[in-house]
MARTORVEX-114987 format. One line per field, with one value per residue: x negated, y, z of N, C-alpha, C in turn. Coordinates in nm, 2 decimals, decimal comma. Each point is the difference from the previous one (the first is absolute). Layout:
<pts>
n_c1 <- X	...
n_c2 <- Y	...
n_c3 <- Z	...
ca_c1 <- X	...
ca_c2 <- Y	...
ca_c3 <- Z	...
c_c1 <- X	...
c_c2 <- Y	...
c_c3 <- Z	...
</pts>
This chain:
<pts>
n_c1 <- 2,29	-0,12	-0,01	-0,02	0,11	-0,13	-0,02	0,07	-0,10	-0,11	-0,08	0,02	-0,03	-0,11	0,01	0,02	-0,02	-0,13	0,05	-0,01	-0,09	0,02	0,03	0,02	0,07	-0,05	-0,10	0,16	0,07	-0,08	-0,01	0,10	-0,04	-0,11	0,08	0,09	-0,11	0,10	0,08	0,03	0,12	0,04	0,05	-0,05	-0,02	0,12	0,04	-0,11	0,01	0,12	-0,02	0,07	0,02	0,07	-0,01	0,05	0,07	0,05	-0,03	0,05	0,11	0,02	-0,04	0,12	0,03	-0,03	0,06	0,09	0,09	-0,01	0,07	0,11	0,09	0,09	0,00	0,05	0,08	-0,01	0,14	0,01	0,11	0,12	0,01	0,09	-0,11	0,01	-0,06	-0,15	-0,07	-0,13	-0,07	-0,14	-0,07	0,04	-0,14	0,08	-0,12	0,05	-0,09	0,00	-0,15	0,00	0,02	-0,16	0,03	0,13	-0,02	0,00	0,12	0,05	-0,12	-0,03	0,15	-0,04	-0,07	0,08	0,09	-0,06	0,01	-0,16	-0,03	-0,10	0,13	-0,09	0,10	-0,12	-0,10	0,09	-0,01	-0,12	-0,03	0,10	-0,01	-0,15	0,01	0,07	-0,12	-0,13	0,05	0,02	-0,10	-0,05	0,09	-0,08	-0,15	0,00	0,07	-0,11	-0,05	-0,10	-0,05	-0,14	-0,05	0,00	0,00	0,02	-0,01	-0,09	-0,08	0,02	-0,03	-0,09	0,03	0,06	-0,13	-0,05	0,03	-0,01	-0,09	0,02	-0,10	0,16	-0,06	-0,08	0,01	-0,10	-0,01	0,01	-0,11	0,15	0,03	0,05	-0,01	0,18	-0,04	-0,06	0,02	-0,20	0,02	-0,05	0,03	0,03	0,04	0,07	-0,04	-0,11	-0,11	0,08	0,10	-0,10	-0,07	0,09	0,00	-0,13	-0,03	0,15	-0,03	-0,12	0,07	0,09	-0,09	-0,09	0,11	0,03	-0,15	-0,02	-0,07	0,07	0,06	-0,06	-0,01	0,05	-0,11	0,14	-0,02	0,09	-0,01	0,08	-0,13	-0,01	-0,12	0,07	-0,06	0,05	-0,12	-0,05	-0,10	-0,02	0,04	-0,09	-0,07	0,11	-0,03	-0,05	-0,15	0,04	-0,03	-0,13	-0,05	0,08	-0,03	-0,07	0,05	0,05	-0,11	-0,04	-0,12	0,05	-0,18	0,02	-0,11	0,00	0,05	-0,08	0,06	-0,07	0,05	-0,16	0,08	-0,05	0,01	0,06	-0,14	0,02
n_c2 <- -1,51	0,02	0,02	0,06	0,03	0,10	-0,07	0,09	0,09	-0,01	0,07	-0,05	-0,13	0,05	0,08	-0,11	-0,07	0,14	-0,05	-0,10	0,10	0,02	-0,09	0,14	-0,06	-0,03	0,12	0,06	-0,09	0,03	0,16	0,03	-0,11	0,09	0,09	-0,11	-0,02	-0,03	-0,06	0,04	0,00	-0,06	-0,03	-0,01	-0,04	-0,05	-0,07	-0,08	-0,02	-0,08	-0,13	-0,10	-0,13	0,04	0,14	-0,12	-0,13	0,10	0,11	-0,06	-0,04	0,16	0,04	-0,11	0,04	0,13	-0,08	0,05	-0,08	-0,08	-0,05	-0,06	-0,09	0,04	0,01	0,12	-0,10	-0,11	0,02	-0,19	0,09	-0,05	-0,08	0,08	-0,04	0,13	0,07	-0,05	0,13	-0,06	0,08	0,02	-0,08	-0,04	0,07	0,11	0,01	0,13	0,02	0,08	-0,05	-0,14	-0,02	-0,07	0,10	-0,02	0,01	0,15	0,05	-0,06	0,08	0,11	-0,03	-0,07	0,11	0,05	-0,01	0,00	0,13	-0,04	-0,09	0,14	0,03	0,13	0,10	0,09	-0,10	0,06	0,13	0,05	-0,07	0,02	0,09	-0,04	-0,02	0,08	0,04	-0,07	0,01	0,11	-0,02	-0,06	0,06	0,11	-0,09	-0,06	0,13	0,07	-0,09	0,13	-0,06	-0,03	0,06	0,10	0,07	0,02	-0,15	0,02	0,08	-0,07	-0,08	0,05	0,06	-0,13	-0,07	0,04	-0,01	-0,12	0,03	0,10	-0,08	-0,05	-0,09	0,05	-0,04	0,12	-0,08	-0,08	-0,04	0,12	-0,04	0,14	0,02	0,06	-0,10	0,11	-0,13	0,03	0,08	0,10	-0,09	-0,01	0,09	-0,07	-0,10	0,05	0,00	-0,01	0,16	0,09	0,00	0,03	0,12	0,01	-0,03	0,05	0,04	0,05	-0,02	0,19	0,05	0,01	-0,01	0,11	0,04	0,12	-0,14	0,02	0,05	0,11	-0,04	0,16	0,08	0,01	0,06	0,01	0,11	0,01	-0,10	-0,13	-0,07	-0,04	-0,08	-0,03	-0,09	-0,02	-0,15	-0,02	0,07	0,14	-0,01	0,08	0,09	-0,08	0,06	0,00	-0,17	0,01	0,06	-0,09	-0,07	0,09	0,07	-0,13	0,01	0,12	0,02	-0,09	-0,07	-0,11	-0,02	-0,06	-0,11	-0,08	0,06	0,04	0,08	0,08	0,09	0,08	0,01	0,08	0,03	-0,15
n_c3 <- -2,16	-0,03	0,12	-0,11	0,07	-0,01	0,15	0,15	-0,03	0,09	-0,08	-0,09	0,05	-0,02	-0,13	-0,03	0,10	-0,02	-0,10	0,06	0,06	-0,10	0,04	0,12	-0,05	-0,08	0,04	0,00	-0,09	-0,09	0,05	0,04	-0,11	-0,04	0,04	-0,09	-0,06	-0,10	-0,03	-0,14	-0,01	-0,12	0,08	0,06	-0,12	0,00	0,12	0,02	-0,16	0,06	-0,07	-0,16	0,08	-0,08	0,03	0,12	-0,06	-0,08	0,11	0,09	-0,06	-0,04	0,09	-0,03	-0,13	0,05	0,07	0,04	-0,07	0,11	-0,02	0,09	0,01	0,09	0,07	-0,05	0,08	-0,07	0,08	-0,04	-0,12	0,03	-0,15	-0,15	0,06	0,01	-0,03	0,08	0,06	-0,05	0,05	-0,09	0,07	-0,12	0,02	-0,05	-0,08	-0,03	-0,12	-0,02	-0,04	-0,04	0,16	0,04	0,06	-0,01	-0,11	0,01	0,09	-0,10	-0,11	0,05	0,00	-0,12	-0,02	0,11	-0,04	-0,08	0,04	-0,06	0,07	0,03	0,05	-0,11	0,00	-0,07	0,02	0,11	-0,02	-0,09	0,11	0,07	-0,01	0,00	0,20	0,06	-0,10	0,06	0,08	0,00	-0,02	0,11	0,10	-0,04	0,06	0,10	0,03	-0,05	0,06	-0,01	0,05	-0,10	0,05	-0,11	-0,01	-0,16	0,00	0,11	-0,12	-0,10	0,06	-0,01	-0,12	0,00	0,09	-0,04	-0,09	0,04	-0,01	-0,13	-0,05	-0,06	-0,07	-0,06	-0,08	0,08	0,02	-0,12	0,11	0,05	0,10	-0,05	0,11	-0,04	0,08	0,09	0,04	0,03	-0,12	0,11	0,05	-0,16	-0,01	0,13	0,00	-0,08	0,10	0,07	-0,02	-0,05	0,09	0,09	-0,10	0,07	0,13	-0,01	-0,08	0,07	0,14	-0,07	-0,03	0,09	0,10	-0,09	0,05	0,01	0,00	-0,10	0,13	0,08	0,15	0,00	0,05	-0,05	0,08	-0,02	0,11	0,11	-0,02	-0,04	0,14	-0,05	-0,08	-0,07	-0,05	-0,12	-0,01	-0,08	0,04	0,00	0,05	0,09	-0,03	0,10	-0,06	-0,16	0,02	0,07	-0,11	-0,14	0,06	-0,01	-0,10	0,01	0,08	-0,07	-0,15	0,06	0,07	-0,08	0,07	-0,14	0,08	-0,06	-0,08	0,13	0,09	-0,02	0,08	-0,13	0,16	-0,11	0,01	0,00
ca_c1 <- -0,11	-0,11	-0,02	-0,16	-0,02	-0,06	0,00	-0,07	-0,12	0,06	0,07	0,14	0,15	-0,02	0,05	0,15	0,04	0,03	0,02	0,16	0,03	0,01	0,16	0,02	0,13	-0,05	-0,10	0,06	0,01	-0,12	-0,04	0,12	-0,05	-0,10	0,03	0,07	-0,10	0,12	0,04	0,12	0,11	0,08	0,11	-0,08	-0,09	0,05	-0,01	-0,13	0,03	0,09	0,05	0,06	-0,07	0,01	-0,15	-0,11	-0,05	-0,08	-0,12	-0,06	-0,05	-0,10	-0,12	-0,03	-0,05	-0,12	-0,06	0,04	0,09	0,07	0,17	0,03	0,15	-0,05	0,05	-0,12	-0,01	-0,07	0,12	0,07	0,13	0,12	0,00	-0,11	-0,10	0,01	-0,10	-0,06	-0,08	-0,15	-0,11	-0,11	-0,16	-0,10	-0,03	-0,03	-0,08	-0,04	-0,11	-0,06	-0,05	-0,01	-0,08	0,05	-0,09	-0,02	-0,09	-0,15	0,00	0,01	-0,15	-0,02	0,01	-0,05	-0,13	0,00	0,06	-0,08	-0,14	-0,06	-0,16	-0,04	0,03	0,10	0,09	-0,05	-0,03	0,09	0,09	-0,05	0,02	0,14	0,01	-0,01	0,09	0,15	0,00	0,01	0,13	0,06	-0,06	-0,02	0,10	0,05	-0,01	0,12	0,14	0,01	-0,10	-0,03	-0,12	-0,08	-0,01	-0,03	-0,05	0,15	0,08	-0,03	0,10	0,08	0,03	-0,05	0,10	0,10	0,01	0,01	0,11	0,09	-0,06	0,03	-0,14	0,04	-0,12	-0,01	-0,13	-0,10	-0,05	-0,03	-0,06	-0,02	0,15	-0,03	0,09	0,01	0,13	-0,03	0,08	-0,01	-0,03	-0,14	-0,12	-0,13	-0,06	-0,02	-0,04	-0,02	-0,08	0,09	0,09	0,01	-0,05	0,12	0,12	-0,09	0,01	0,11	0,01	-0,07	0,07	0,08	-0,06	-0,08	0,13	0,07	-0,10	-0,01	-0,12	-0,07	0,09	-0,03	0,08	-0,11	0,07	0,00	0,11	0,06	0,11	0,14	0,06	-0,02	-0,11	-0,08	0,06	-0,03	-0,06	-0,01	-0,08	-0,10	0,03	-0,10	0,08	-0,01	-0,14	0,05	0,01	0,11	0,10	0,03	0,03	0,14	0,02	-0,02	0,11	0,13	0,00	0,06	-0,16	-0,13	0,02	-0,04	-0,10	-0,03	-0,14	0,02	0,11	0,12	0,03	-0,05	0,01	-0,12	0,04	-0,14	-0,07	-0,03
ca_c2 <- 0,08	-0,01	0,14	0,06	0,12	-0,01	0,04	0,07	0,00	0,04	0,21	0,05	-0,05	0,12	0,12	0,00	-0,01	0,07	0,07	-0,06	0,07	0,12	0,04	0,03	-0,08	-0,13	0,03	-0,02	-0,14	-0,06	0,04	-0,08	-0,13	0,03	0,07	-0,07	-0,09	-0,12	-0,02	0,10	-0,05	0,13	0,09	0,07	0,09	0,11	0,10	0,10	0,11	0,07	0,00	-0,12	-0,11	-0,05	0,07	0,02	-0,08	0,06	0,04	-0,14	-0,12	0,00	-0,02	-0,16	0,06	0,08	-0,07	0,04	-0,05	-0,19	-0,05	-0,14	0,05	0,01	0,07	0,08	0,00	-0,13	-0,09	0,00	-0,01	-0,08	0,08	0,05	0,14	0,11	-0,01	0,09	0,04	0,03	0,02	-0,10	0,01	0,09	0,14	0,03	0,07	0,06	0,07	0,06	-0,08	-0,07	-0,03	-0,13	0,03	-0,14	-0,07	0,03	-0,02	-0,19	-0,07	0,05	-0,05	-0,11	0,00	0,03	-0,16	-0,11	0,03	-0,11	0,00	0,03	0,06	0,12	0,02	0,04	-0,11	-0,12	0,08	-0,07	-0,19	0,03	0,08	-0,08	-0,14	0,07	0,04	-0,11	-0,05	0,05	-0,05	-0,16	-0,03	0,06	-0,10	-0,10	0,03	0,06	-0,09	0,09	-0,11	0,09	0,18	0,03	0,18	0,07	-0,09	0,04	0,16	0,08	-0,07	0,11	0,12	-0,04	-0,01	0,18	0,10	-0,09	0,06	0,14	0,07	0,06	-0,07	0,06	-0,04	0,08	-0,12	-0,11	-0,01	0,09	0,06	0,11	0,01	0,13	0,04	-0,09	0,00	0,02	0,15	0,06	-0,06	-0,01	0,11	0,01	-0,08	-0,02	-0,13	-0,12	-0,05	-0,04	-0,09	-0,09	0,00	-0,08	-0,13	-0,05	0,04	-0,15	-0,16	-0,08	-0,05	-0,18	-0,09	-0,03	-0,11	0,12	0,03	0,09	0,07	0,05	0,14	0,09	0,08	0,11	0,11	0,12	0,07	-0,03	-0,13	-0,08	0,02	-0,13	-0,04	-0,16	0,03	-0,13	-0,02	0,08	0,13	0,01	0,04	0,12	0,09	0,06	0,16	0,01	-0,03	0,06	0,13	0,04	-0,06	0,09	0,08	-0,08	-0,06	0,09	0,03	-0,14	-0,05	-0,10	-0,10	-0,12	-0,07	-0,13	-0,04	0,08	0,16	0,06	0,15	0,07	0,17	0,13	0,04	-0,08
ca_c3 <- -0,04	0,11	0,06	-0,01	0,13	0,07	0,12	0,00	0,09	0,13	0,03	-0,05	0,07	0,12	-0,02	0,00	0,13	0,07	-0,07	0,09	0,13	-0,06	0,02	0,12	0,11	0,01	0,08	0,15	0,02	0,05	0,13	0,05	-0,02	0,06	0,14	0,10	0,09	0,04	-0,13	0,00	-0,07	-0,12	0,07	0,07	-0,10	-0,09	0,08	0,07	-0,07	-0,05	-0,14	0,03	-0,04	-0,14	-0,02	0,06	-0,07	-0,19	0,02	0,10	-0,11	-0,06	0,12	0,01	-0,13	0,03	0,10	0,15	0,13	-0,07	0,01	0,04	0,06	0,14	0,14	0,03	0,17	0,02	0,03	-0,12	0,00	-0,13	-0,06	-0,07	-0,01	-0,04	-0,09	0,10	-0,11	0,13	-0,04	-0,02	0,05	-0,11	-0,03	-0,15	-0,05	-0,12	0,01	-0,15	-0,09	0,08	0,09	0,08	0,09	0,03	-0,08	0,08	0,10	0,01	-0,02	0,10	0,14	-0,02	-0,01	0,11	0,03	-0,06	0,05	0,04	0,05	-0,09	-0,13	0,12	-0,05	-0,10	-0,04	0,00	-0,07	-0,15	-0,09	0,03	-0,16	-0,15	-0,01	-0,01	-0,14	-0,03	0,05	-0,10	-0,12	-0,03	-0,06	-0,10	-0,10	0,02	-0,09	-0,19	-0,06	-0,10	-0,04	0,04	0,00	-0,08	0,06	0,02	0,06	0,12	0,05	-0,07	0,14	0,10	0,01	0,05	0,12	0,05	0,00	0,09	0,12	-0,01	-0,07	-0,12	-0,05	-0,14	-0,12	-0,09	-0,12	0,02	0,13	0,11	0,08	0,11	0,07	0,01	0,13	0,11	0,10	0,15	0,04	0,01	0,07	0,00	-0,03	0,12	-0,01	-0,12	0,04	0,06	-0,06	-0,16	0,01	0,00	-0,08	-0,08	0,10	-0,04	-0,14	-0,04	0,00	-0,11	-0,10	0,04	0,00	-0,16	-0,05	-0,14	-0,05	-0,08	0,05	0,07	0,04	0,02	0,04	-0,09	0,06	-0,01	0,04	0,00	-0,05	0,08	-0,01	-0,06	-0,14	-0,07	-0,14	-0,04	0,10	-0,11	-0,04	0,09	0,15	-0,03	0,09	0,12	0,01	-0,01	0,04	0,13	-0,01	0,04	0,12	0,09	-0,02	-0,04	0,13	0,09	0,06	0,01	-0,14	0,08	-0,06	0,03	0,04	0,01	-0,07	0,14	-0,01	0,14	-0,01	0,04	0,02	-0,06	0,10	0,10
c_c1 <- -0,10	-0,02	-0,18	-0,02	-0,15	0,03	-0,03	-0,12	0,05	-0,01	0,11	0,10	0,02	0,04	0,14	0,05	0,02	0,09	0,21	0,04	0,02	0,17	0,06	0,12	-0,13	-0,11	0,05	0,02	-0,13	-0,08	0,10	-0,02	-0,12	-0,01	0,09	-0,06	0,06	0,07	0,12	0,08	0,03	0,09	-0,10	-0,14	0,10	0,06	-0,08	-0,02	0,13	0,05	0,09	-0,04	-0,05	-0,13	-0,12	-0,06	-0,10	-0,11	-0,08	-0,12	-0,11	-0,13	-0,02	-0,12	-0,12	-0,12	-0,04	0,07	0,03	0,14	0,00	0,08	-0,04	0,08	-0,07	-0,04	-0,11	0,04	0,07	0,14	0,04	0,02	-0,15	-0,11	-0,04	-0,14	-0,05	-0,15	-0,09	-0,11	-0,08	-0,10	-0,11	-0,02	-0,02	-0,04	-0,06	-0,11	-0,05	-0,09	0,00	-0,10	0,03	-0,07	0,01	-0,09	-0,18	0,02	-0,02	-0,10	-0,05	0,06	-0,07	-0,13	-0,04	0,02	-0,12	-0,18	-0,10	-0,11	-0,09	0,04	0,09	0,12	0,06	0,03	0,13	0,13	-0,02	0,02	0,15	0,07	-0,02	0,06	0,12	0,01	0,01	0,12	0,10	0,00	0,04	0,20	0,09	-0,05	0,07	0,10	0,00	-0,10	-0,07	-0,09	-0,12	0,04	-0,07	-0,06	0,17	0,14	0,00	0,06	0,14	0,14	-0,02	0,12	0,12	0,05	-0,07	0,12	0,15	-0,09	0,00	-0,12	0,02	-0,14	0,03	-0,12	-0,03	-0,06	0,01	-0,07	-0,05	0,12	-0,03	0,16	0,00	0,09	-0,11	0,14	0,05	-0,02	0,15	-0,08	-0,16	-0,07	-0,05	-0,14	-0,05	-0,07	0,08	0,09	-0,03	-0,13	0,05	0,08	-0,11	0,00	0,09	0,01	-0,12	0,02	0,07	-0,02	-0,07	0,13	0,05	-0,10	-0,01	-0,16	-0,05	0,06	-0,08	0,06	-0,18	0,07	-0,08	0,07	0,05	0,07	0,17	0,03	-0,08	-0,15	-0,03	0,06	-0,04	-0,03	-0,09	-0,14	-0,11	0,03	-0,11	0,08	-0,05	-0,12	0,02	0,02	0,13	0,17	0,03	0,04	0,14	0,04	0,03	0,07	0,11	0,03	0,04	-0,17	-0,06	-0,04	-0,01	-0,08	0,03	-0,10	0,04	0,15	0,15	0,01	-0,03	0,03	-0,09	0,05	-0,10	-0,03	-0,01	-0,12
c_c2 <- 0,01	0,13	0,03	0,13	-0,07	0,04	0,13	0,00	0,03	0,15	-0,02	-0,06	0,11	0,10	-0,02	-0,02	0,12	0,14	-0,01	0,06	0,14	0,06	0,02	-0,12	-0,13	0,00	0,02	-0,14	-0,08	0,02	-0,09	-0,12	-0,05	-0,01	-0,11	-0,14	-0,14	-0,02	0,13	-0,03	0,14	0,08	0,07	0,11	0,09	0,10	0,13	0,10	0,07	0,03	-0,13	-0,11	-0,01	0,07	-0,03	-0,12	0,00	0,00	-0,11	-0,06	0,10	0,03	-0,15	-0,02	-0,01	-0,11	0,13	-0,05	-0,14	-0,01	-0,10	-0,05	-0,09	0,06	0,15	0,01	-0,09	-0,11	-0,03	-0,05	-0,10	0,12	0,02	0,12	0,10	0,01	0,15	0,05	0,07	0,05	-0,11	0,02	0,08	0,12	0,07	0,14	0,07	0,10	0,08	0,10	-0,12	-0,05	-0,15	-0,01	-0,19	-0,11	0,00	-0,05	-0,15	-0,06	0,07	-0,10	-0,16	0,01	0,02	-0,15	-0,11	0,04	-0,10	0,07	0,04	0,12	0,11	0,03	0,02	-0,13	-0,15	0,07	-0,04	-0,18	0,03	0,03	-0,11	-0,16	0,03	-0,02	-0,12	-0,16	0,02	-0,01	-0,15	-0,01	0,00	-0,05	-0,13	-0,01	0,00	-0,11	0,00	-0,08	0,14	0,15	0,05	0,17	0,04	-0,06	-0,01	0,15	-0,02	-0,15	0,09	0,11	-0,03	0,02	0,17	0,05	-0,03	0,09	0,10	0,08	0,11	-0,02	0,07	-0,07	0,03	-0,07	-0,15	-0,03	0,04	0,05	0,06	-0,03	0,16	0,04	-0,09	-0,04	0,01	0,14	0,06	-0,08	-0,03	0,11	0,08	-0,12	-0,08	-0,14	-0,07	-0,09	-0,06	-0,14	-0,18	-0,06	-0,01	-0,15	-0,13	-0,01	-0,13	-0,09	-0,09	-0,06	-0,14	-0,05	-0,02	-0,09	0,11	0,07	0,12	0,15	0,05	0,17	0,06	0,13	0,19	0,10	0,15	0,09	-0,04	-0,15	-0,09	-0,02	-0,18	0,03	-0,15	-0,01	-0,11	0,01	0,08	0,15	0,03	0,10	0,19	0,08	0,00	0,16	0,06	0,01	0,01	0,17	0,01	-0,10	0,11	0,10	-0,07	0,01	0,15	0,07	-0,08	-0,06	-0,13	-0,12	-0,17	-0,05	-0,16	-0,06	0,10	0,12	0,05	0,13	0,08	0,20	0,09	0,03	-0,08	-0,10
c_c3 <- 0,11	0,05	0,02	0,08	0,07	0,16	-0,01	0,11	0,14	0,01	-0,08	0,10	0,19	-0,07	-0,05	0,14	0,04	-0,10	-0,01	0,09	-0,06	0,01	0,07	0,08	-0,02	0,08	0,14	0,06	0,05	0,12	0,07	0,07	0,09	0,15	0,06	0,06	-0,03	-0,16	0,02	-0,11	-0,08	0,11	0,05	-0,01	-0,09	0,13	0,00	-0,12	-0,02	-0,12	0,02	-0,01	-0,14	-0,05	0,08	-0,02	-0,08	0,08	0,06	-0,12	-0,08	0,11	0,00	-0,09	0,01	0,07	0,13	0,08	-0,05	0,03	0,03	0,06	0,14	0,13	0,06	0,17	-0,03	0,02	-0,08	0,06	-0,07	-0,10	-0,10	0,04	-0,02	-0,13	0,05	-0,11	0,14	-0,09	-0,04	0,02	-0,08	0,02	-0,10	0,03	-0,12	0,03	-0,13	0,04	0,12	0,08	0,04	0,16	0,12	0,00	0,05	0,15	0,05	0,02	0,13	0,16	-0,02	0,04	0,13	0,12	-0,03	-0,01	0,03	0,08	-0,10	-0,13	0,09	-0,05	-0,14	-0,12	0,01	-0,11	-0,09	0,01	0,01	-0,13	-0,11	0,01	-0,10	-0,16	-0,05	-0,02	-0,12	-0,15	-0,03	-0,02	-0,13	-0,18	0,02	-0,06	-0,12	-0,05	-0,13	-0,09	-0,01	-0,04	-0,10	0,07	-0,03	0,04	0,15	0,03	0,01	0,17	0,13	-0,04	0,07	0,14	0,03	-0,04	0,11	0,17	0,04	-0,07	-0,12	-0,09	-0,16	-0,07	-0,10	-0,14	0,02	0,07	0,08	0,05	0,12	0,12	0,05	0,12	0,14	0,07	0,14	0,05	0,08	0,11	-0,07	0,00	0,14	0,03	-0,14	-0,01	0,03	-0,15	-0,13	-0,01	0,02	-0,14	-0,17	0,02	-0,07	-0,13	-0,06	0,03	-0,04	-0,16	0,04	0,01	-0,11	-0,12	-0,14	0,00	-0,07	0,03	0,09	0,08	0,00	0,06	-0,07	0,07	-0,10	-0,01	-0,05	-0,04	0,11	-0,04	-0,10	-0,15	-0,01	-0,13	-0,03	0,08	-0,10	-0,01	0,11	0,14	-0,05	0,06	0,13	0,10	0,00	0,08	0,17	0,03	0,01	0,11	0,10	-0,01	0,00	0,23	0,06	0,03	0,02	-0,12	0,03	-0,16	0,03	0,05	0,04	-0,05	0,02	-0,05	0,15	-0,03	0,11	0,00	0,00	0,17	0,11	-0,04
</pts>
């Protein structure tokens, strides 16, 4: 019989990971492990909890599980003996990370040390942040048509490719209608709200590059801000762009009073009385 178990996502295979530590001897084990810098043997982890091999196996294997710890049979000195190998249990390089509501502050950070790194002649900081961003989107896009080899893009056939890769990002992406997907989760907050011009401009930046990469013509990011959600939506190319009045107003209550005006595509924030 065919196993139609969908994978799990990477938050789920993070909340189950961290949801394996929920069991005080198996959270000792693992500090344990941690702390021994070296491979550690069943004896020796059941030591360190003070329970019996036989329980301290159950647990091993399930942190193996989890993907916290690898197994491998081995010498826990390094020095190999005559003889069968003990079956040693080490930590894994992977960082796991849970977040609710979800953040990818990584992700900002990435485009940021890029844009820093790759700064041109000509182009101040500002400016290497936004091409950085929409390289980044862009990129992204192009592989993601590679893969799904969509052929052309229709407006709700595009959204409805675009919900995918947001919700895989953390946007938590909702569609208001057939050619309009609100994204209900920033995932760079609170930095944008610390940095409204930078960030959301960026996360405008990206968002269009992902569409030119995915080749979703009839797809456009815009920037609709409002309070507690993310400052873009995505919507068909014909739908008319929102009031900007408007929409800097709640710009400006979403930043903490500011308000901030578009201008030339961007997000310039403009402080009452300056």
């Amino acid at each position: 019989m065919t196993d139609t178990t969908s994978p799990l996502s990477s938050e789920d295979a993070a909340i189950d990971s961290v949801s394996a530590l929920g069991e005080g001897t198996r959270r000792q084990m693992f500090a344990f492990i941690r702390r021994a810098r070296r491979p550690v043997t069943r004896d020796e982890a059941a030591a360190s909890a003070g329970i019996s091999r036989k329980l301290a196996a159950f647990h091993l294997d399930k942190l193996v599980d989890a993907g916290l710890l690898r197994a491998r049979y081995g010498s826990p000195t390094g020095i190999r003996k005559v003889g069968r190998q003990p079956k040693v249990y080490e930590p894994t390089d992977t960082p796991i990370q849970v977040s609710i509501p979800d953040r990818r502050h990584e992700l900002l950070a990435g485009m940021l040390l890029q844009a820093v790194v790759s700064e041109g002649e000509g182009e101040n900081a500002v400016q290497a942040a936004m091409r950085t961003a929409e390289e980044r989107g862009e990129a992204l896009g192009e592989e993601e048509r590679a893969r799904l080899r969509p052929g052309r893009l229709g407006a709700e056939r595009g959204l409805t490719l675009c919900e995918r890769m947001l919700d895989r990002h953390g946007f938590e992406p909702a569609r208001e209608a057939p050619d309009r997907l609100r994204l209900r989760n920033c995932p760079f907050h609170p930095l944008a709200a610390q940095a409204p011009e930078l960030v959301c401009g960026m996360n405008h930046a990206f968002l269009t590059g992902y569409l030119h990469g995915l080749r979703a013509a009839t797809v456009r990011a815009v920037l609709a801000p409002r309070p507690g959600e993310c400052c873009v939506e995505l919507r068909h190319a014909a739908v008319p762009d929102p009031d900007p009045d408007a929409d800097a107003d709640a710009a400006g209550r979403q930043a903490g009073g500011e308000r901030r005006e578009p201008q030339g595509g961007r997000v310039r924030r403009a402080v009452s009385g300056r």
